[in-house]
C-alpha positions in Angstrom: -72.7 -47.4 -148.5 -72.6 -44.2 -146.8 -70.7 -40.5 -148.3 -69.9 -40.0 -144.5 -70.1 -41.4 -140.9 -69.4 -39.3 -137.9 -68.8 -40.8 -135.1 -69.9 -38.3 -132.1 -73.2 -36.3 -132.1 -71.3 -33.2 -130.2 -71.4 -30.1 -131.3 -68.5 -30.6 -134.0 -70.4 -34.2 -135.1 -73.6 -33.2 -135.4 -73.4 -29.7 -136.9 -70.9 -31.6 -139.3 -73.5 -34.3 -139.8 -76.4 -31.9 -140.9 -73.9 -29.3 -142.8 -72.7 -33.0 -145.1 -76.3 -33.5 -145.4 -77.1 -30.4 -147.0 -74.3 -30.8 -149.2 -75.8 -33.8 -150.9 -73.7 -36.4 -149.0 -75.4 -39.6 -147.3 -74.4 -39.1 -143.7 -75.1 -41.1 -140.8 -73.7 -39.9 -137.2 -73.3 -42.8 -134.6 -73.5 -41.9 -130.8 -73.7 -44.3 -127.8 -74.5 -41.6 -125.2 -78.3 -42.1 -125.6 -78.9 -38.6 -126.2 -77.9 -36.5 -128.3 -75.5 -33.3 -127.7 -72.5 -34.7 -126.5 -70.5 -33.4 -123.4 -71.8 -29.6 -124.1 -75.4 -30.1 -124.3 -75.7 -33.0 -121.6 -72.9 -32.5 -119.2 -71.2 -29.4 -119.5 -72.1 -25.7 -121.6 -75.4 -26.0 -121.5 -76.3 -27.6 -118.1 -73.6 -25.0 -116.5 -75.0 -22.3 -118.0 -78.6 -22.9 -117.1 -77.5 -23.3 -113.7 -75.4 -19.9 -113.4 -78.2 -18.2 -114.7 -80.8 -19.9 -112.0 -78.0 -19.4 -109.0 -77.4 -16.0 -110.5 -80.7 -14.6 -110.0 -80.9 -16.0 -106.3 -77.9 -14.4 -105.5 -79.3 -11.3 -107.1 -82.2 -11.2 -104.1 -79.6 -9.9 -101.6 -78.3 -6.6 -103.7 -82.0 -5.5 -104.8 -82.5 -3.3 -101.8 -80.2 -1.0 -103.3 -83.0 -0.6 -105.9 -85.8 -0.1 -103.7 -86.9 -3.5 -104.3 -87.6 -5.8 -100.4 -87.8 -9.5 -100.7 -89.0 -10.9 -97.9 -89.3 -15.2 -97.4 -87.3 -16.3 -100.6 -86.3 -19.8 -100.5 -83.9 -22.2 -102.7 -85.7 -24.6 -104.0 -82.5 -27.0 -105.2 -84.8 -29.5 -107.0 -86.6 -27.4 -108.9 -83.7 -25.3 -110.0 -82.0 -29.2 -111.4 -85.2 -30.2 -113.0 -85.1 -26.3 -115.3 -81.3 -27.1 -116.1 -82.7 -30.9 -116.7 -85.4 -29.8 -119.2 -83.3 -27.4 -120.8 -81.2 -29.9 -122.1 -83.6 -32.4 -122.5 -85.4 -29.7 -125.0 -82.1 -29.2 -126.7 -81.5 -33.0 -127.3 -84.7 -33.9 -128.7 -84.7 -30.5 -131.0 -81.2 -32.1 -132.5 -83.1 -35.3 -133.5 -85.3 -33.5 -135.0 -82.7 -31.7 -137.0 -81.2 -35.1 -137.9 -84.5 -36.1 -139.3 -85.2 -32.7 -141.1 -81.8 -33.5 -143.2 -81.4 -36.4 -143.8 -79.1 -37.9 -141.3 -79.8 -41.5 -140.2 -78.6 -41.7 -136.4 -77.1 -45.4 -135.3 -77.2 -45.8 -131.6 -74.9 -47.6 -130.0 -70.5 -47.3 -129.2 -68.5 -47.3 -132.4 -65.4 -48.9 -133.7 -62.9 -48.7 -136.4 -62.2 -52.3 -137.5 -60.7 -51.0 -140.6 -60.2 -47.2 -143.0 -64.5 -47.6 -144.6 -65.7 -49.4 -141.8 -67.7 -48.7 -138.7 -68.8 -51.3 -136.5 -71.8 -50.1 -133.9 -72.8 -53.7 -132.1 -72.8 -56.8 -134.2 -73.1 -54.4 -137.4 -70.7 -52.9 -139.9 -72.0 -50.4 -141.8 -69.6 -49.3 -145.1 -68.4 -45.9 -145.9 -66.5 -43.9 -148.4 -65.4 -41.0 -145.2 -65.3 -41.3 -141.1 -65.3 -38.3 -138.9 -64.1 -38.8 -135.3 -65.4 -36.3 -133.1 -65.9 -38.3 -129.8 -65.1 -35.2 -127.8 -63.4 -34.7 -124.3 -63.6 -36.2 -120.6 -62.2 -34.7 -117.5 -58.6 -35.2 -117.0 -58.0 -36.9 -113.7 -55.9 -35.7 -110.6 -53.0 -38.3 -110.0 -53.3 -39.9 -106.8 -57.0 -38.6 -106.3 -59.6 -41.1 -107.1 -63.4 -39.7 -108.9 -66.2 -41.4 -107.1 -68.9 -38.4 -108.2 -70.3 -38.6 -104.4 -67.7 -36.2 -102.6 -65.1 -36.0 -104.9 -66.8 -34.9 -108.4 -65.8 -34.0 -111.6 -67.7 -31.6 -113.4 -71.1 -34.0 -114.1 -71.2 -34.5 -110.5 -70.6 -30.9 -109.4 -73.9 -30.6 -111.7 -76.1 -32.9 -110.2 -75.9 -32.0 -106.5 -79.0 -32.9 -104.6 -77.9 -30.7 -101.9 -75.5 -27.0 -101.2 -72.1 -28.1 -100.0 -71.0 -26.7 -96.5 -67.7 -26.1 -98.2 -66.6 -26.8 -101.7 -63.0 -27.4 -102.7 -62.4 -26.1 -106.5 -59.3 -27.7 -107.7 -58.3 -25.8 -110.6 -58.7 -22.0 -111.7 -60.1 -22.2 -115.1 -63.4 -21.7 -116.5 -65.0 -25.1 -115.8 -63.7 -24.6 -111.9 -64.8 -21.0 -111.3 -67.8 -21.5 -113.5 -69.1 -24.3 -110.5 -67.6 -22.9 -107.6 -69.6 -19.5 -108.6 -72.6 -21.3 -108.9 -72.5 -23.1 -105.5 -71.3 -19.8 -103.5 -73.9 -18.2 -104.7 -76.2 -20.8 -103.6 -74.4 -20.7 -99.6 -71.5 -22.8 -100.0 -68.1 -21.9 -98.7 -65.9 -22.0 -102.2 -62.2 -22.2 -102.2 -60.5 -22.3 -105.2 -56.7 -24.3 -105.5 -54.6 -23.0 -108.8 -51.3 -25.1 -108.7 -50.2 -21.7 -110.9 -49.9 -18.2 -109.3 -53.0 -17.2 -111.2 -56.3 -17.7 -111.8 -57.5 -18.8 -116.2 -54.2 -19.6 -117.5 -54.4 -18.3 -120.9 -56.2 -15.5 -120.3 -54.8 -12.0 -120.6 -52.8 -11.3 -117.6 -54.4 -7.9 -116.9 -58.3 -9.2 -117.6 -57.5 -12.3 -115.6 -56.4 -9.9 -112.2 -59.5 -7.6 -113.2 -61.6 -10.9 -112.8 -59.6 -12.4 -110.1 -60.6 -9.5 -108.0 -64.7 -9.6 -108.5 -65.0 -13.4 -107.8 -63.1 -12.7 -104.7 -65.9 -10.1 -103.6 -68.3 -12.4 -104.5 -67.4 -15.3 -102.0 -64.7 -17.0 -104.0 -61.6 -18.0 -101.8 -58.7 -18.4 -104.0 -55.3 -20.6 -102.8 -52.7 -19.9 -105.8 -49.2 -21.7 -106.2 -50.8 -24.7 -104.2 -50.7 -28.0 -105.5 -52.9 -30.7 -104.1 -50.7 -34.1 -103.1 -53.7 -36.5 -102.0 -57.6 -36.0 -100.7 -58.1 -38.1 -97.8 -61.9 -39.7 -96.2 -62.4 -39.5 -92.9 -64.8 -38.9 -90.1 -64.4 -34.9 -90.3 -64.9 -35.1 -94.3 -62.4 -34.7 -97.0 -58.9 -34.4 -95.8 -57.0 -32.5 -98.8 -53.0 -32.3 -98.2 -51.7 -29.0 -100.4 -48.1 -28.1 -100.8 -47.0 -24.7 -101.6 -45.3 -24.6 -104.7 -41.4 -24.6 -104.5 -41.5 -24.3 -101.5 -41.7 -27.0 -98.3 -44.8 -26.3 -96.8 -47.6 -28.2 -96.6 -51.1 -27.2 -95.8 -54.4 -29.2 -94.4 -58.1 -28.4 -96.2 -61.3 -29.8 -94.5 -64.3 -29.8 -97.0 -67.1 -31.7 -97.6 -67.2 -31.6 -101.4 -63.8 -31.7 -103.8 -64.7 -30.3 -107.5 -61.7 -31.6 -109.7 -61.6 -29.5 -112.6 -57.9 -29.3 -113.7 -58.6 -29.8 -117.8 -60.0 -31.8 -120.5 -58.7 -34.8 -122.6 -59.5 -35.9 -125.7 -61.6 -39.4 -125.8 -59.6 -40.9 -128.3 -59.3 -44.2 -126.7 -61.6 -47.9 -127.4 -61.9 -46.8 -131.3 -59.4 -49.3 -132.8 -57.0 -46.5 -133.7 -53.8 -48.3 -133.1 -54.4 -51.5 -134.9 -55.5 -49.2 -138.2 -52.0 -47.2 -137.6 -53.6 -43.7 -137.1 -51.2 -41.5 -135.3 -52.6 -40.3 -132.1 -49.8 -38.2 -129.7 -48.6 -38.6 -126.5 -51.5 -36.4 -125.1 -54.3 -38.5 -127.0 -55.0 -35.8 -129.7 -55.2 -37.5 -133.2 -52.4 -35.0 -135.4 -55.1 -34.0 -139.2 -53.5 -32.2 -141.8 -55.2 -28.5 -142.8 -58.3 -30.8 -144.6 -58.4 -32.3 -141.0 -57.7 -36.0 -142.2 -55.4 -38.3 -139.9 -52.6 -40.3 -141.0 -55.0 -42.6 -142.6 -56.8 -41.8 -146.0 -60.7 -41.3 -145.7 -60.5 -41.0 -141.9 -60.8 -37.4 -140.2 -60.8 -35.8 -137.0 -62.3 -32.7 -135.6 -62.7 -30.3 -132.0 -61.5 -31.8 -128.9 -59.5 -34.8 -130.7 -57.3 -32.3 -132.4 -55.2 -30.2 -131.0 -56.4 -26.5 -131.1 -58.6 -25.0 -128.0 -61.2 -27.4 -126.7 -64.1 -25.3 -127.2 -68.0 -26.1 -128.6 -67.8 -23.5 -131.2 -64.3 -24.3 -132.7 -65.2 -28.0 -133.2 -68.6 -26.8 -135.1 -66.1 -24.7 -137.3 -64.3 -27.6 -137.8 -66.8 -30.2 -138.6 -68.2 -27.7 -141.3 -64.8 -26.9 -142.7 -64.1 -30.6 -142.7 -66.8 -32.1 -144.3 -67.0 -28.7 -147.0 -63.9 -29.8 -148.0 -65.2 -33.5 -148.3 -67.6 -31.7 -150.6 -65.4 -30.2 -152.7 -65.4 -26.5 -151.4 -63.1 -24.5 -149.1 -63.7 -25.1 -145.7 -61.2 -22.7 -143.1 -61.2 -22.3 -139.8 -58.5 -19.6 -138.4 -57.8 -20.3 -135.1 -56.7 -16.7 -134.4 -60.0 -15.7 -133.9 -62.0 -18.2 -131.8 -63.3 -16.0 -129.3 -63.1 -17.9 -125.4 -65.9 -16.6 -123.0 -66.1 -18.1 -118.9 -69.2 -17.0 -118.2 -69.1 -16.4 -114.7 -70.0 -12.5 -113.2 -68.6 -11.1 -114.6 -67.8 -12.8 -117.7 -64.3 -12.9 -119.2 -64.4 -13.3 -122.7 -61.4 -12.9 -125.3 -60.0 -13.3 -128.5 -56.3 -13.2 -130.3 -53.4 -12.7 -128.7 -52.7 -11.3 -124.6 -50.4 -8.8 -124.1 -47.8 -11.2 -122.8 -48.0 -13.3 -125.7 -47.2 -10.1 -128.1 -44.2 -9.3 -125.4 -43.1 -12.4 -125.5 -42.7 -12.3 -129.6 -41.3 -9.2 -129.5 -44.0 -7.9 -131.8 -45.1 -3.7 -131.6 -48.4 -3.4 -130.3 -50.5 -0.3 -128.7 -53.3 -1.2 -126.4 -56.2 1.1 -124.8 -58.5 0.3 -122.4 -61.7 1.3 -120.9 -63.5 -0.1 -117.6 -67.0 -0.2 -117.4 -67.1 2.0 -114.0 -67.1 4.8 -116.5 -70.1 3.4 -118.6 -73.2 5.0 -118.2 -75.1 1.7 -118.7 -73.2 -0.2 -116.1 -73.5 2.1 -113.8 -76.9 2.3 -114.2 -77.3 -1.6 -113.7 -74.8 -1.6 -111.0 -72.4 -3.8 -113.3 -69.3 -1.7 -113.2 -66.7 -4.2 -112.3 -64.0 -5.1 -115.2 -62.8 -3.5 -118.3 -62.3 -3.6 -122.3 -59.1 -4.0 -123.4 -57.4 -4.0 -127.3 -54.6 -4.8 -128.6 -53.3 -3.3 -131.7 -50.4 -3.2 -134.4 -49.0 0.6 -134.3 -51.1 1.2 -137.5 -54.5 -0.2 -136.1 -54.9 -3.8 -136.9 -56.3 -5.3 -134.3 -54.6 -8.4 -132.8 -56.4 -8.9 -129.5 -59.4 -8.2 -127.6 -60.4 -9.4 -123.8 -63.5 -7.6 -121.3 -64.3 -8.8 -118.3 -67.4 -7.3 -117.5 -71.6 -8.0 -117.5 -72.3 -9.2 -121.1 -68.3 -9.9 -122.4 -69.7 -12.9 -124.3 -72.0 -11.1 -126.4 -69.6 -8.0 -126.7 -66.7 -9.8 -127.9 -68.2 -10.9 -131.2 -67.9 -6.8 -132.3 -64.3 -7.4 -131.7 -64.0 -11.1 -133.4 -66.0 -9.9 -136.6 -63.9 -6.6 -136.2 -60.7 -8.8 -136.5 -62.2 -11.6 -138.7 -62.7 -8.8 -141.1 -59.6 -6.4 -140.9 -61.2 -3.8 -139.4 -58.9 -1.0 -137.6 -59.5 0.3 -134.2 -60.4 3.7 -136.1 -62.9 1.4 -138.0 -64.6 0.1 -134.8 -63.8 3.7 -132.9 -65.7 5.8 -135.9 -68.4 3.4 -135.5 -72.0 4.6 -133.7 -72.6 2.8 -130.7 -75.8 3.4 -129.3 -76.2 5.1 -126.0 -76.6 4.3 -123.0 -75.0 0.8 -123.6 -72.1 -1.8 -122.7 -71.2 -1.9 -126.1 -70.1 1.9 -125.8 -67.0 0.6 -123.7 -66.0 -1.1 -126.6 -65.5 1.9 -129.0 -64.0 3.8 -125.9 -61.1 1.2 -125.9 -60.2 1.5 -129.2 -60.3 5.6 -129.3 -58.5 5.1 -125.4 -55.6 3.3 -128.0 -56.1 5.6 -130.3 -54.9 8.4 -127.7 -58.9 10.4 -128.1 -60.8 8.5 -125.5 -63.7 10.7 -124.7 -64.9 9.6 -121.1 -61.5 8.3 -119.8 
C-alpha cells in the first residue's frame, strides 16, 4: 500500500514525487513515456532551449565583425547540433532517476489507469493507494481541418527533430512555442512566416512589451501575417498549399511552404485514465476542476499543472505538486498564481509577471507605470543588446502589480521583480536598492525610479 501515486513523471509529478518522499510518505510515480521528464524535458523546454542557444550562437557569426572578430569557412553542422540538444536531455532524464532512487520513490513503467478512487492499474497490475496525483501534462492542440503527420506538417516534437533547414517554414500561431521554433529555424537559413489568427503577436503578454518584441523578431528574419486565419493546408507537387483568410474580412490568401509548424496551444492529457466511469468532473476544455488543496471531485484523487486550469507552465505545476502533496502531509502548501513569472525565450526574451496594463485598464484599477529601455543601459550597449525595455506597473502608493522586459537576459531579470512582488516590496524598495554597474539588471531599478518620476538616465 502506497501514501501516494503520481501518475506523470513531469515536472509537477516528479518534483511532487520526491518532495512526498521527503516528507516521510511511500510514493511511487508511474510514467509510460520510457523516460523520464515528461513533455518539458523530452519534447519541449528543454530540447527548445538547447536548440535556441546552439542556433543562437550560429546566427551570432554574422554580427561579430562589428567586434573586430572575422570568421571565415563556418559551417552548420545540423546533426551534430540534434545530437547536443539529444544528450542534453538524455543527461537530464537519467539525473531524474537518480533522484527517484536517492529518495525513495519507486518508479512503475508502463500507461496508468484509474479503475477505481485507491487504485492504479499499470499493465496486468493494480497497485493500492491511500492518495493519486494526476499530472499527465499537456499535448498540442490540433488545427481543425489540418491533419499532423510530423513529416511536413509538424507539431512542436517534429519542428524539433528536423534532419534538414526548411526552405520556408510556416509558423501557425504567435505565441511562445511558435516564435520560439520559427526563431530557431531562421536563424539557421529558413524563410519563417509567422500566421496569428489575432492582430498580435503572445496573446497575454503586455500589449506594449509584446509590440517592443514584435518589432526585433521582425529584424531578425521573422515574417509575421496577423488577423489571418488558416482554413486548410493542401499537398501538392509545389509543397504545402496553405489557404488563409483575413479575418472579418473576405479575402483569402495562398502560402507556398515546404514545412507547416502548428503551434496554436496546449491541452491537457486528461483523456484514457478512467475518469468518467469514477465520476471525476473534468470540463468542457479537458482540465480536471481541484479545490485550493488541488483534490478533484473525488476524495483521495488530485490533480496538478497542465490538468488544471491555471497557466500551463513547467514551474507552476512543480509549485503545485509541492503545495499538493505538503498539504497531503499535513502542512500548508500555496501557490499564488499572481506571481508566476512567464518567460519566451527567444532574442530577445520576453518575460513577465502580474498583471498588463490592459488588464488593470480593463478593471478600472489606479496604477502608475515607468519604463526604461535597454538602449540607455550601459551594459547593453556595450554587448550590442539594446533592443526592448523594462516596464512596471504599480498601485499609486508603490505596490507593485506588474512587471514585463523584453530584452537580452528578461528571464533571469524578472525573478528581482517576482521576489520583489512575492514579498511586498515597493518600487522605492527595489529603486533604493544597489544595482551593480555596468549591468542589465540596472534597467530594472531605472524603471521603477522612471515610475517614481526620478529616473536618472532617462
Amino acid at each position: 500500500m502506497f501514501d501516494l501515486i503520481v501518475i506523470g513523471a513531469g515536472p509537477g509529478g516528479y518534483v511532487a514525487a520526491i518532495r512526498a518522499a521527503q516528507l516521510g510518505l511511500k510514493v511511487a510515480c508511474v510514467e509510460g513515456r520510457g523516460s523520464l521528464g515528461g513533455t518539458c524535458l523530452n519534447v519541449g523546454c528543454i530540447p527548445s532551449k538547447a536548440l535556441l542557444t546552439s542556433s543562437g550562437k550560429y546566427a551570432e557569426l554574422s554580427h561579430l565583425a562589428a567586434h573586430g572578430i572575422a570568421v571565415e569557412g563556418a559551417s552548420l553542422d545540423l546533426n551534430a547540433m540534434m545530437a547536443r540538444k539529444d544528450k542534453v536531455v538524455g543527461d537530464l532524464t537519467k539525473g531524474i532517476g537518480f533522484l527517484f532512487k536517492k529518495n525513495g520513490v519507486e518508479l512503475i513503467e508502463g500507461w496508468a489507469t484509474i479503475p477505481a478512487a485507491g487504485q492504479v492499474k499499470v499493465g496486468d497490475t493494480i497497485h493500492e493507494t491511500k492518495n493519486i496525483l494526476i499530472a499527465t501534462g499537456s499535448e498540442p492542440t490540433p488545427l481543425p481541418g489540418v491533419e499532423i503527420d510530423e513529416t511536413d506538417v509538424l507539431s512542436s516534437t517534429g519542428a524539433l527533430a528536423l534532419d534538414a533547414v526548411p526552405e520556408h517554414l510556416v509558423v501557425i500561431g504567435a505565441g511562445v512555442i511558435g516564435l520560439e521554433l520559427g526563431q530557431v529555424w531562421a536563424r539557421l537559413g529558413a524563410k519563417v512566416t509567422v500566421v496569428e489568427y489575432l492582430d498580435r503577436i503572445l496573446p497575454g503578454i503586455d500589449g506594449e512589451i509584446a509590440k517592443l518584441a514584435q518589432r526585433a523578431l521582425s529584424k531578425r528574419g521573422l515574417k509575421f501575417q496577423l488577423g489571418r486565419a488558416v482554413k486548410a493546408v493542401d499537398a501538392g507537387e509545389g509543397g504545402l498549399s496553405l489557404t488563409v483568410e483575413r479575418v472579418g474580412k473576405d479575402t483569402v490568401d495562398t502560402i507556398v511552404a515546404d514545412k507547416v509548424l502548428v503551434a496554436i496551444g496546449r491541452r491537457p492529457v486528461t483523456r484514457g485514465l478512467g475518469l468518467d466511469a469514477l465520476g471525476v468532473e473534468v470540463n468542457e476544455r479537458g482540465f480536471i476542476p481541484v479545490d485550493g488543496s488541488f483534490q478533484s471531485s473525488v476524495p483521495g484523487i488530485y490533480a496538478i499543472g497542465d490538468c488544471v486550469p491555471g497557466p500551463m507552465l513547467a514551474h507552476k505545476a512543480e509549485e503545485d505538486g509541492v503545495a499538493c502533496v505538503e498539504g497531503l502531509a499535513g502542512l500548508q502548501g500555496h501557490v499564488d498564481y499572481d506571481k508566476v513569472p512567464g518567460v519566451v525565450y527567444t532574442d530577445p526574451e520576453v518575460a513577465s509577471v502580474g498583471a498588463t496594463e490592459e488588464a488593470l485598464k480593463d478593471a478600472g484599477t489606479d496604477y502608475i507605470s515607468g519604463k526604461f529601455t535597454f538602449m540607455a543601459n550601459s551594459r547593453a550597449r556595450s554587448t550590442g543588446e539594446t533592443d526592448g525595455a523594462v516596464k512596471v506597473l504599480a498601485s499609486p502608493d508603490g505596490v507593485l502589480l506588474g512587471a514585463h522586459i523584453c530584452g537580452a537576459h528578461g528571464g533571469d531579470l524578472i525573478a528581482e521583480l517576482v521576489l520583489a512582488m512575492a514579498k511586498g516590496a515597493t518600487l522605492t524598495d527595489v529603486a533604493a536598492s544597489c544595482h551593480a554597474h555596468p549591468s542589465m539588471a540596472e534597467a530594472v531599478k531605472e524603471a521603477c525610479l522612471d515610475a517614481l518620476g526620478r529616473a536618472i538616465h532617462a
